[in-house]
N, C-alpha and C positions, 0 to 999 in steps of 0.2 A: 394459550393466548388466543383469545377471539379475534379472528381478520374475517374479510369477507373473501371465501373462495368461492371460484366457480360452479362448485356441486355446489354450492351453502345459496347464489343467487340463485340457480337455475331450480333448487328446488321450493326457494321461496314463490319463483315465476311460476311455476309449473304446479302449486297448489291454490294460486291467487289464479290464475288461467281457467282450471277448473271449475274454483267455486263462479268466478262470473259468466264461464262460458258454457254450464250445465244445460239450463235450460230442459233438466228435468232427465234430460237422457245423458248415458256416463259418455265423457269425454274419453277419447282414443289417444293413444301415446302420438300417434303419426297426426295429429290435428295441431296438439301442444307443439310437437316441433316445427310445421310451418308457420304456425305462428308466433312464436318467441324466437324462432332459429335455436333453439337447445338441442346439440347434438344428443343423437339417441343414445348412443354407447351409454352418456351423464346420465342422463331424461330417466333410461329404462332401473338404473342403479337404483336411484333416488325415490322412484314412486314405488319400487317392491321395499324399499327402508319405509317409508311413508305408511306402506299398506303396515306390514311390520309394529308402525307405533300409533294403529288407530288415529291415523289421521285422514289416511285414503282407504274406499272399500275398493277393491278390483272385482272384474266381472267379467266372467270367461266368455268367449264365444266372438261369432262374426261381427257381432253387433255389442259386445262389450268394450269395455275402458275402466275409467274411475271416477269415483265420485267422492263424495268429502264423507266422513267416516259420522261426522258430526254437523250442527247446524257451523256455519263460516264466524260466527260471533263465538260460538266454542272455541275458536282451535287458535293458538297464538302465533305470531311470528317467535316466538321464543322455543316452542316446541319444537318446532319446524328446523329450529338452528339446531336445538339439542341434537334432532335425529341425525344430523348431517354432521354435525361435531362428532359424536360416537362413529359413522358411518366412515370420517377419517383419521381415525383413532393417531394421530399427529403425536410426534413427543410433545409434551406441555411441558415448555421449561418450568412454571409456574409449580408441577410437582415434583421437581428433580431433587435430587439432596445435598450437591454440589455447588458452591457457592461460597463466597463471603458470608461471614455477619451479619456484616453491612445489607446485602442483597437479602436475607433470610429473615433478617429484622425489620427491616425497612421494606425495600423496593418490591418484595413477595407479596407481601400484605397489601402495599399500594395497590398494584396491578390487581389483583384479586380483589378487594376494596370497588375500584372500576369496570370490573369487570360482573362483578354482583349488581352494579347499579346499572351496568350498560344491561344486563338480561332481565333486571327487574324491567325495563320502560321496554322490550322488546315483548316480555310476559303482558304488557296493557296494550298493546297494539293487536287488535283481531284482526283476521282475513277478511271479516265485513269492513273494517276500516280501510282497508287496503279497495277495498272493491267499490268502494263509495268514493273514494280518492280517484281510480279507476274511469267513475261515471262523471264526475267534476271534471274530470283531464278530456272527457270527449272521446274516451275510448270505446269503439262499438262494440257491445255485444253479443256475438252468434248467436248466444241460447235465446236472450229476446229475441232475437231480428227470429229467428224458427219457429217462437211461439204462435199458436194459431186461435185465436177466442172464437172462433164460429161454432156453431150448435148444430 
């Protein structure tokens, strides 16, 4: 059953964080967490699962972090759930065998039925939508605020 847990916001935050606060150079795990407050223990799980499903690149070294694997209008909030759904491999009562009828014929189907429709509209929402949402809400962005146009 699809809920919203904690790994599942923090890594939607922590790939929306990225794509707006690049600004060209890879973003640092220790940047994302003071700014969303995402404990690390979560943070560091989620972006090695991330790196994992081609959604983040990682980049070793002093002056490494992550960056988005793809352009932010590629990559979906629905992907993002997937990785983090597999990552808490949860019983799905939705595949169990045990049941009524009633529940096996009916209420299975339902739930799955909405649950196809809830990932379908999560599948059309990109991380550029989210980051434009982002820039309407007033939120500042590091990578701009860094950027430098001088010659």
């Amino acid at each position: 059953m699809l809920r919203l847990s904690k790994k599942m916001l923090y890594a939607i935050e922590a790939v929306v964080d990225i794509a707006y606060h690049a600004g060209g150079q890879p973003v640092q795990s220790r940047e994302i967490t003071e700014r969303q407050g995402i404990p690390r223990r979560y943070l560091e799980q989620a972006l090695q699962h991330l790196v994992r499903a081609n959604i983040l690149t990682g980049i070793r070294g002093p002056r490494g972090g992550y960056n988005l694997a793809r352009e932010r209008r590629r990559i979906t909030v629905g992907e993002i759930v997937r990785v983090v759904r597999r990552m808490e491999a949860a019983e799905d009562p939705l595949q169990s065998d045990d049941g009524s009828v009633l529940a096996d014929k009916v209420i299975r189907p339902l739930w799955h039925d909405l649950q196809s429709d809830f990932m379908d509209r999560l599948d059309n929402i990109s991380v550029e939508d989210l980051c434009q949402k982002a820039n309407m809400a007033g939120v500042e962005s590091e990578g701009r605020r860094n950027i430098d146009f001088t010659i």
